[in-house]
C-alpha positions as CSV (number, residue, x, y, z in Angstrom):
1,X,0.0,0.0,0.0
2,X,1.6,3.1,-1.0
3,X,2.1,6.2,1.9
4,X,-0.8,8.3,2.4
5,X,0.2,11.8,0.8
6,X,1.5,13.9,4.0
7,X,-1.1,16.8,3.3
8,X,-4.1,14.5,3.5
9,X,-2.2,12.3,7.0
10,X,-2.0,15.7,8.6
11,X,-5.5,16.9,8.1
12,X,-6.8,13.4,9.3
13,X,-4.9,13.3,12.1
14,X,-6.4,16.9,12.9
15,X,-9.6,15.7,12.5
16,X,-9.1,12.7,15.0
17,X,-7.4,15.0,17.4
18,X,-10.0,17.4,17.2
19,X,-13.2,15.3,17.6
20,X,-11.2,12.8,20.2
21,X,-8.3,14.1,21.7
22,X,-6.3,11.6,20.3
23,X,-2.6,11.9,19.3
24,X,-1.8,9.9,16.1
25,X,2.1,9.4,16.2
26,X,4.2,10.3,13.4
27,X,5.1,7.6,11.0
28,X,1.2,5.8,11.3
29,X,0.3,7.2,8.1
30,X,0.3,3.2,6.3
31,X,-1.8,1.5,9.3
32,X,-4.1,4.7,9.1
33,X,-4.9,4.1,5.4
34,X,-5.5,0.6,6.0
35,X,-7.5,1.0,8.8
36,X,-9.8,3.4,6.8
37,X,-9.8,1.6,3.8
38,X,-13.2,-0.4,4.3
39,X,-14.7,3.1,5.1
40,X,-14.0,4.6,1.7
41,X,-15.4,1.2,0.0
42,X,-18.6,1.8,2.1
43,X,-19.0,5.1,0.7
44,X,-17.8,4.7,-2.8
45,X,-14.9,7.3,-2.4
46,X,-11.3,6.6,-4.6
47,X,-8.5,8.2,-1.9
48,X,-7.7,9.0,1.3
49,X,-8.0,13.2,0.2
50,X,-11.4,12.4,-1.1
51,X,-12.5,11.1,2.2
52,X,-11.2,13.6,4.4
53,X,-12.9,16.1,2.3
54,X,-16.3,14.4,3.3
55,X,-15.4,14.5,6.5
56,X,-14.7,18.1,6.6
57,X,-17.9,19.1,4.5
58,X,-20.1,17.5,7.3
59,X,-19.2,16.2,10.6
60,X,-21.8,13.3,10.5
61,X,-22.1,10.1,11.9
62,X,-19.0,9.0,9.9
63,X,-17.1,10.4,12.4
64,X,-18.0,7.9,14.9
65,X,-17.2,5.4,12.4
66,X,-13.7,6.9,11.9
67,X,-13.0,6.9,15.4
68,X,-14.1,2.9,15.7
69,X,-11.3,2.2,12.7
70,X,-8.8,4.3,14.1
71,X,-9.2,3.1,18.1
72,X,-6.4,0.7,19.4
73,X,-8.5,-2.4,21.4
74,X,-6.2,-4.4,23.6
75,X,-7.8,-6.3,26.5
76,X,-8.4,-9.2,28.3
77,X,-10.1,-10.3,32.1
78,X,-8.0,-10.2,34.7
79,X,-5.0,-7.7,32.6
80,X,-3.2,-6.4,35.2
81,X,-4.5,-8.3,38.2
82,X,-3.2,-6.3,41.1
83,X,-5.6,-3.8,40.2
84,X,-8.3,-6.3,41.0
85,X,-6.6,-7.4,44.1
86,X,-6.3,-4.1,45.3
87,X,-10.1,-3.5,44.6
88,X,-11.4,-6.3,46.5
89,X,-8.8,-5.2,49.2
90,X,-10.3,-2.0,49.5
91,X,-13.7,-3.2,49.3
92,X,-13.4,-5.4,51.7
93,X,-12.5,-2.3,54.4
94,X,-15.6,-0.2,52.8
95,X,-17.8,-2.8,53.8
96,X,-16.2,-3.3,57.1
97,X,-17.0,0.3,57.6
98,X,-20.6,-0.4,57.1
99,X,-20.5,0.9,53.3
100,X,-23.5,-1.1,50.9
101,X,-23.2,1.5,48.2
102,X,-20.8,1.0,45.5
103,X,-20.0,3.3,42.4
104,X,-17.0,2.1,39.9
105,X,-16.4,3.5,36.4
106,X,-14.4,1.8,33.5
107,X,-13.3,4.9,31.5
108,X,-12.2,2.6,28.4
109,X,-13.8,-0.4,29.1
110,X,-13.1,-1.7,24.9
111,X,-14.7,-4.9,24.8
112,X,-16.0,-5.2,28.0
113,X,-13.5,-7.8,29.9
114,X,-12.6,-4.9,32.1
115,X,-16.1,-4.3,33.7
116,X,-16.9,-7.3,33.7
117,X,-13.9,-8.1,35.9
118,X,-14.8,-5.2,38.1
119,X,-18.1,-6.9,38.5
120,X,-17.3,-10.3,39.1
121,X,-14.6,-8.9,41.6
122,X,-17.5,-6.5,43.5
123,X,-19.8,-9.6,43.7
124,X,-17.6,-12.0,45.0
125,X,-16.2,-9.8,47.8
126,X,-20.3,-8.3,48.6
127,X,-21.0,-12.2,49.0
128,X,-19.1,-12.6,51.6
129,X,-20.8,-10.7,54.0
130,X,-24.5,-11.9,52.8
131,X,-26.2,-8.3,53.0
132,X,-27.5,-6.3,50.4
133,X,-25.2,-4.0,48.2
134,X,-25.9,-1.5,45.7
135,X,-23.4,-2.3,43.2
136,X,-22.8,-0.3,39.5
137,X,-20.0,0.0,37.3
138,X,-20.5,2.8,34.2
139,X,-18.1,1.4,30.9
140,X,-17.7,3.8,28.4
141,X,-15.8,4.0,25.5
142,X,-15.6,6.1,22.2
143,X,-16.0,3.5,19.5
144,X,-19.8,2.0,19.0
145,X,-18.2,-1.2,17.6
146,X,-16.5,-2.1,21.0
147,X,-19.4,-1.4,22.6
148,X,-21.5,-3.5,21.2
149,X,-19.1,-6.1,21.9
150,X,-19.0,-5.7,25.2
151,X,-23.0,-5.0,25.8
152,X,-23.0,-8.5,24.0
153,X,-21.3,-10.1,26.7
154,X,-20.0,-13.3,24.5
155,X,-16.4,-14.5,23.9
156,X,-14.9,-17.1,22.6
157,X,-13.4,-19.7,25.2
158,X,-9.3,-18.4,24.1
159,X,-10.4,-14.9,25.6
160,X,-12.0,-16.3,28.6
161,X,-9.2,-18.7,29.4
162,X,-7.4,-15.8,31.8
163,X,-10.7,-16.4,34.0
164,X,-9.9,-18.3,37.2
165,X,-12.1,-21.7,36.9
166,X,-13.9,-20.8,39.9
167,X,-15.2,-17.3,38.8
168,X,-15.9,-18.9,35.3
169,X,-18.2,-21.4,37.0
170,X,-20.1,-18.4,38.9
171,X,-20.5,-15.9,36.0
172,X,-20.1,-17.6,32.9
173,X,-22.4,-19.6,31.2
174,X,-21.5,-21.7,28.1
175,X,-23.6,-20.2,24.8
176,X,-26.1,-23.3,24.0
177,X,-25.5,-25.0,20.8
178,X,-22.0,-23.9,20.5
179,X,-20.5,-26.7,22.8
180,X,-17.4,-24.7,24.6
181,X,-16.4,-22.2,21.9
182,X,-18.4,-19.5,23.8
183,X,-19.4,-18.2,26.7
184,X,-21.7,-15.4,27.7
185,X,-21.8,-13.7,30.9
186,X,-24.5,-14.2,33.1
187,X,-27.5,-11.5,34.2
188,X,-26.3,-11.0,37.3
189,X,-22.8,-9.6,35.8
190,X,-24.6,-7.8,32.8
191,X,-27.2,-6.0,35.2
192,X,-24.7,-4.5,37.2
193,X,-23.3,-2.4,34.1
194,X,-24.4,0.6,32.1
195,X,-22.4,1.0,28.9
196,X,-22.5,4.4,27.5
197,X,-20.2,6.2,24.7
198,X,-18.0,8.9,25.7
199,X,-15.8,10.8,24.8
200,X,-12.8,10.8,27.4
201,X,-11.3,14.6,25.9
202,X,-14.5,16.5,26.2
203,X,-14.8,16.8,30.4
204,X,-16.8,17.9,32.2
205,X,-18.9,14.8,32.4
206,X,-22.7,14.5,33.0
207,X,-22.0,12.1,35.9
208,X,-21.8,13.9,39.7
209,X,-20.1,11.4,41.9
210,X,-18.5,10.7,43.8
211,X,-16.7,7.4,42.7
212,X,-15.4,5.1,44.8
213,X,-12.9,3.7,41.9
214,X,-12.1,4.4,38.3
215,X,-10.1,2.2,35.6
216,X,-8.5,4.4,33.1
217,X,-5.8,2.3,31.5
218,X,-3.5,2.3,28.7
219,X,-5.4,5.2,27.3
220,X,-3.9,8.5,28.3
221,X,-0.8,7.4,26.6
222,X,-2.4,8.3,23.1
223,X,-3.8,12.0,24.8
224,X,-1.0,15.0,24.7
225,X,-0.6,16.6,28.2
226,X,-3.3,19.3,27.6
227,X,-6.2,16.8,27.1
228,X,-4.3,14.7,29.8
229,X,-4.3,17.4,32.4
230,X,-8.4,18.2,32.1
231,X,-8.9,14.5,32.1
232,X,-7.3,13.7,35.1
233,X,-8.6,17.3,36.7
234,X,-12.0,15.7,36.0
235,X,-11.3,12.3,37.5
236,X,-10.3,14.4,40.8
237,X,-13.7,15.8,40.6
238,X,-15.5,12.6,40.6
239,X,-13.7,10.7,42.8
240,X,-14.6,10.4,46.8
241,X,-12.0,11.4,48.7
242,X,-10.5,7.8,49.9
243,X,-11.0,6.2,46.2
244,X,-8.5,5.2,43.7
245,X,-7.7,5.8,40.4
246,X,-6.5,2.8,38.6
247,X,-3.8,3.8,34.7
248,X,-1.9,1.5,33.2
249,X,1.8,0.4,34.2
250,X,3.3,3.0,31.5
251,X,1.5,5.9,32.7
252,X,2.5,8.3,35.1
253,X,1.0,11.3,36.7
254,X,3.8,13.3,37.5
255,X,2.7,16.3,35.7
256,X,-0.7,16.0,38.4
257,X,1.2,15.4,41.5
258,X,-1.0,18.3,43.4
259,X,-4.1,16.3,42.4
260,X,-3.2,12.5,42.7
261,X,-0.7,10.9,45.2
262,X,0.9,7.5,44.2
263,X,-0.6,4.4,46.4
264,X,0.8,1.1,44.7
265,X,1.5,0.0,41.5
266,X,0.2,2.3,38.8
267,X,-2.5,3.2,41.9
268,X,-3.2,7.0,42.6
269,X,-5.8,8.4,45.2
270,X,-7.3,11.5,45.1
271,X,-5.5,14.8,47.4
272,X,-8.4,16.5,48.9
């Protein structure tokens, strides 16, 4: 495939930047075209120039669709399992404290193994003490395409091999007719999650608060310190005073050190 011509890459990556806050790195300019390729078979267009021009004429729904090419998914249950650890650690002291009312937000929740974790995490630890909780988790992402996988709530049994046997057992339920290529998760999982698109560089957020946790991993790295800063400002908003903030292992928050203090690995809580 040959290199995008440089004019048209730039604009693109404006475009991107401007309707998601993020950064396309130099040098992307081949996986860009490819990635966009089915978009301008869909809509009949012969280059890359002719279909930023439609994109520039009208801001439309093809925007979205953009945005679900050009998104990077990586995931799986249980990635990064201190974070869960930690979570059921410091639910565990919540509830000791008499708390029943649990609020948990997966800022980039891609195809849903995220959430879900979170859930199946919350609902093992609530069992314990046999009371009622009041347990949601909000996932949200920017691309509809994730989302729909992820409000699905079906993989294939390669994905859901990082599940612990146990928790498999409790939440997962094999997809009839498939044998054990599939497995959905159950109600009680699915019912404790909204899924809703957003759009992590426009803050502030409909939601008030406060949060008791928020996931936000592997994401910042693709937003430049401005968007960065105003995301993270807004995560300080949301959260309750003793919650935590959860970023990937390669993200720091030095730049926010008067909003976030470091509490683990890749852990931050909130400076009140």
């Amino acid at each position: 495939m040959n290199l995008m011509d440089t004019s048209c890459y730039e604009r693109l990556c404006q475009i991107v930047y401007d309707q998601s806050g993020i950064r396309i790195r130099d040098g992307k300019s081949t996986m860009v075209a490819s990635r966009i390729a089915n978009r301008l078979r869909v809509l009949g267009l012969g280059s890359e120039l002719e279909y930023v021009q439609y994109l520039e004429r009208s801001m439309t729904e093809e925007i979205v669709h953009l945005l679900d090419a050009i998104s990077t998914n990586v995931t799986s249950f249980y990635r990064e399992s201190k974070h869960f650890e930690m979570v059921r650690d410091a639910m565990r002291g919540w509830l000791d404290a008499g708390q029943r009312r649990f609020r948990f937000w997966s800022a980039a929740c891609s195809t849903g193994e995220e959430p879900y974790t979170l859930a199946m995490t919350a609902r093992d630890v609530a069992g314990e003490i046999r009371q009622p909780t009041n347990i949601k988790i909000l996932a949200t992402d920017i691309s509809t395409r994730v989302l729909a996988e992820a409000q699905a709530g079906v993989y294939g049994i390669k994905r859901v091999e990082s599940i612990p046997a146990e928790q498999r057992r409790k939440h997962m339920q094999k997809v009839a007719g498939e044998g054990d290529d599939a497995y959905r998760v159950s109600p009680q999982l699915r019912e404790m999650i909204v899924f809703r698109r957003m759009n992590l560089s426009l803050p502030p957020f409909p939601m008030k608060g406060p949060m008791d946790i928020i996931f936000c991993r592997n994401v910042m790295i693709y937003f430049d310190d401005q968007v960065r800063d105003a995301l993270l400002a807004e995560f300080h908003r949301l959260l309750r005073p003793d919650g935590y903030l959860m970023v990937g292992h390669s993200e720091g928050l030095t730049r926010s050190a008067h909003l976030f203090s470091r509490d683990g690995a890749s852990t931050y809580r909130p400076i009140k």
